[in-house]
N, C-alpha and C positions, 0 to 999 in steps of 0.2 A: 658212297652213292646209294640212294635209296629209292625204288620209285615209290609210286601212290597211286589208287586206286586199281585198277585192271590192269596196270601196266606194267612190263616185264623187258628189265635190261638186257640184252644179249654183246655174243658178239662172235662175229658167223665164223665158221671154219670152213678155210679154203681147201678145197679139193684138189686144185690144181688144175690142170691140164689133160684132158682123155684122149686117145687116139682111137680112130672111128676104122670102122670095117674098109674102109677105103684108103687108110694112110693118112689123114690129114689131122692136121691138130686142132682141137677144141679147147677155147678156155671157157670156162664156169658160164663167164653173161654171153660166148655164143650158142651155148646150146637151148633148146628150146624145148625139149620134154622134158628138161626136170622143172616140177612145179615148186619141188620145197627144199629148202635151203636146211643144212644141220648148224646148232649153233651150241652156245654154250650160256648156261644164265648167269649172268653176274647180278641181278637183284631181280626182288618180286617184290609188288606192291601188295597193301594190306586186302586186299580182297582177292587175290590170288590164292586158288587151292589147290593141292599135289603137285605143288613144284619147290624144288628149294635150289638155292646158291650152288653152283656147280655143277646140276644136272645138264646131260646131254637133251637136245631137242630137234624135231622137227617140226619148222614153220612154213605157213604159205609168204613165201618171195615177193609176192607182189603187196601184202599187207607190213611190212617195213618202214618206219622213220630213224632218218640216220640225223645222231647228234655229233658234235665234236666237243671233246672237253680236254682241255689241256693239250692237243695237238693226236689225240686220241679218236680214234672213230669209233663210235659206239650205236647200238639200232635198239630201239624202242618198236617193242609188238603189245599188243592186248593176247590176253588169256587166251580169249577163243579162236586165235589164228594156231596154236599149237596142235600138231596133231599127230604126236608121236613121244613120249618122254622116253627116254634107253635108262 
């Protein structure tokens, strides 16, 4: 899988479940302060700079397109949604 132009394969890793100061359990899409989701790249397109295959990342959550490929979930970000490489 390859992408093209500003576009960059991911595919997010789940954090799981947090417990809150009050006892109750949060999964990942009830919480609502976290803006950016951490993921992992599985490809970068040809105009893509300082990122390669593998890298950890933080993205903005709301800029996300999820594809399916082969019964596979996968999410498509642009460059500039990135805002954090580990």
């Amino acid at each position: 899988m390859r992408a093209v132009g500003h576009n960059i394969v991911i595919k997010i890793n789940k954090e799981g479940t947090q417990k809150t100061k009050g006892g109750l359990l949060l999964s990942e899409n009830q919480r609502n302060d976290i803006r950016y989701h951490k993921g992992t790249v599985l490809g970068v397109g040809d105009e893509v700079a300082g990122l390669e295959i593998g890298d950890e990342i933080y993205f903005d959550k709301v800029a996300i397109h999820r594809i399916d490929i082969d019964g596979e979930k996968y999410y498509i970000i642009k460059d500039r949604d990135v805002v954090i490489v580990l």
